[in-house]
MARTI-82936 format. One line per field, with one value per residue (C-alpha): residue in one letter; x, y negated, z. Coordinates in nm, 4 decimals. Example, Ala and Ser with C-alpha at 12.3 -4.5 7.8 and 13.67 -1.06 7.14 Angstrom:
res: (A  S)
x: (1.2300  1.3670)
y: (0.4500  0.1060)
z: (0.7800  0.7140)
% end
This chain:
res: (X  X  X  X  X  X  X  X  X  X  X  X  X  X  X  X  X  X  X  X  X  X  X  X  X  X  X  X  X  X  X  X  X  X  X  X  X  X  X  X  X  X  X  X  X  X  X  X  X  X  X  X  X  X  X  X  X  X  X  X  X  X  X  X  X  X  X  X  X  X  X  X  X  X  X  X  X  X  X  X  X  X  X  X  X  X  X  X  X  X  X  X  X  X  X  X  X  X  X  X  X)
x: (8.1791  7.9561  7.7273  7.5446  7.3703  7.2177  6.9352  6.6155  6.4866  6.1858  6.3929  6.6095  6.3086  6.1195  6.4353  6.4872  6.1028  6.1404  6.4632  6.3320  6.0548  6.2370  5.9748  6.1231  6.2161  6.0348  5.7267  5.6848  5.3824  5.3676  5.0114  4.8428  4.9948  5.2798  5.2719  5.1506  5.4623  5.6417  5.4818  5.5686  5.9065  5.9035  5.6902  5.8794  6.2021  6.3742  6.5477  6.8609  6.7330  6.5897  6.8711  7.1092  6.8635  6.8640  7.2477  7.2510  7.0745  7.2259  7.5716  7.4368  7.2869  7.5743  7.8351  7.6709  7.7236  8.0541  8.2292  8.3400  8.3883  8.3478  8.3037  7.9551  7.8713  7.9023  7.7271  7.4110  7.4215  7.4223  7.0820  7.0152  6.9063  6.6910  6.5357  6.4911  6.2975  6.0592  5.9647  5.9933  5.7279  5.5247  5.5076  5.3604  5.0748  5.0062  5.1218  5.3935  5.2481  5.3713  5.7311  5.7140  5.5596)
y: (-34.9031  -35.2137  -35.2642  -35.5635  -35.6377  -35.2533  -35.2150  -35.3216  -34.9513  -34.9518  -35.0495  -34.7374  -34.4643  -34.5798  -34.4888  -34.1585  -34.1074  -34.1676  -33.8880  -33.6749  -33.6272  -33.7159  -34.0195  -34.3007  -34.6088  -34.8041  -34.6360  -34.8412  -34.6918  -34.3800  -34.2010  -33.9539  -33.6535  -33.8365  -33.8434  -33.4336  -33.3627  -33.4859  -33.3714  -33.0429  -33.0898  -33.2228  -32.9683  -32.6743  -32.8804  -33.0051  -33.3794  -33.2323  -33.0567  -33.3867  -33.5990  -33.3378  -33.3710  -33.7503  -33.7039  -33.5378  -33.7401  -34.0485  -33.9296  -33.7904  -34.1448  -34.3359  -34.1533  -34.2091  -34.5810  -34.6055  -34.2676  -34.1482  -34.4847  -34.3794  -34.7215  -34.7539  -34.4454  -34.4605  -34.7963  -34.5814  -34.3019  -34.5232  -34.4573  -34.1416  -33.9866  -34.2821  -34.2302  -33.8677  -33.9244  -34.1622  -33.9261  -33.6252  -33.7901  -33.9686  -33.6151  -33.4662  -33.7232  -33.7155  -34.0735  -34.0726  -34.3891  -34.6028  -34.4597  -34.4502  -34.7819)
z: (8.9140  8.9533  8.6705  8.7652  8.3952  8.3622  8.0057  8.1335  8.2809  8.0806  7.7475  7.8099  7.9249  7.5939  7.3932  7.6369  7.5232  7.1243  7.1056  7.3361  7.0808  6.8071  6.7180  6.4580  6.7031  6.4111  6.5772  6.9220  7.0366  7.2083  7.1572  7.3069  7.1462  7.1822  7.5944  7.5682  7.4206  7.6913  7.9651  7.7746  7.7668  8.1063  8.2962  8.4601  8.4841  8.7990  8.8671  8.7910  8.4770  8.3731  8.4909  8.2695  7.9694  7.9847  7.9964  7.6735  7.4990  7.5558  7.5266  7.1457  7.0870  7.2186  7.0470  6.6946  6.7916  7.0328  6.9477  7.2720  7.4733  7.8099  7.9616  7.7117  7.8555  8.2289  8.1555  7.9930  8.2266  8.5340  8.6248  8.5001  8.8824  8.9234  8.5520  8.6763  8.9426  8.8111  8.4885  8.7271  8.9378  8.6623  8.4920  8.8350  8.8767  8.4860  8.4655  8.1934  8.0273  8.3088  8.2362  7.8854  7.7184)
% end
């Protein structure tokens, strides 16, 4: 599928960030403990494993909103691999605050 409008990639990761560490969306900045907790989570884990993570979570979030429309979905997960690889590597180099902003 072609999906030439995709979320701004930074708009989605800071929503991947907030449930992934169950912070309030009403909270937009991420802190310092904030960005320890997910290089936590994040440390150990493999592309896939994050790719299969980032799955999850927006399928959970999405489906509150758009039941089980699988058009919304493919839509979300689109760039889940490419999502992946930038927190995968961002997490390496301890540089998860240019992911997650």
């Amino acid at each position: 599928m072609d999906y030439p409008l995709l979320m701004d990639c930074s708009s989605l990761t800071g929503i991947i960030g907030h449930a992934a560490i169950q912070k309030p969306f009403h909270d937009t900045e991420f802190l310092n403990e904030d960005y320890l907790e997910l290089s936590n989570i994040f440390s150990g884990k493999s592309i896939p494993d994050i790719a299969d993570m980032i799955n999850r979570l927006i399928r959970k979030m999405a489906s509150r909103f758009y039941g089980n429309n699988m058009d919304i979905l493919n839509y979300l997960c689109y760039e889940t691999n490419y999502l992946a690889v930038r927190i995968y590597t961002a997490n390496q180099h301890e540089q998860l605050r240019r992911v997650f902003v």
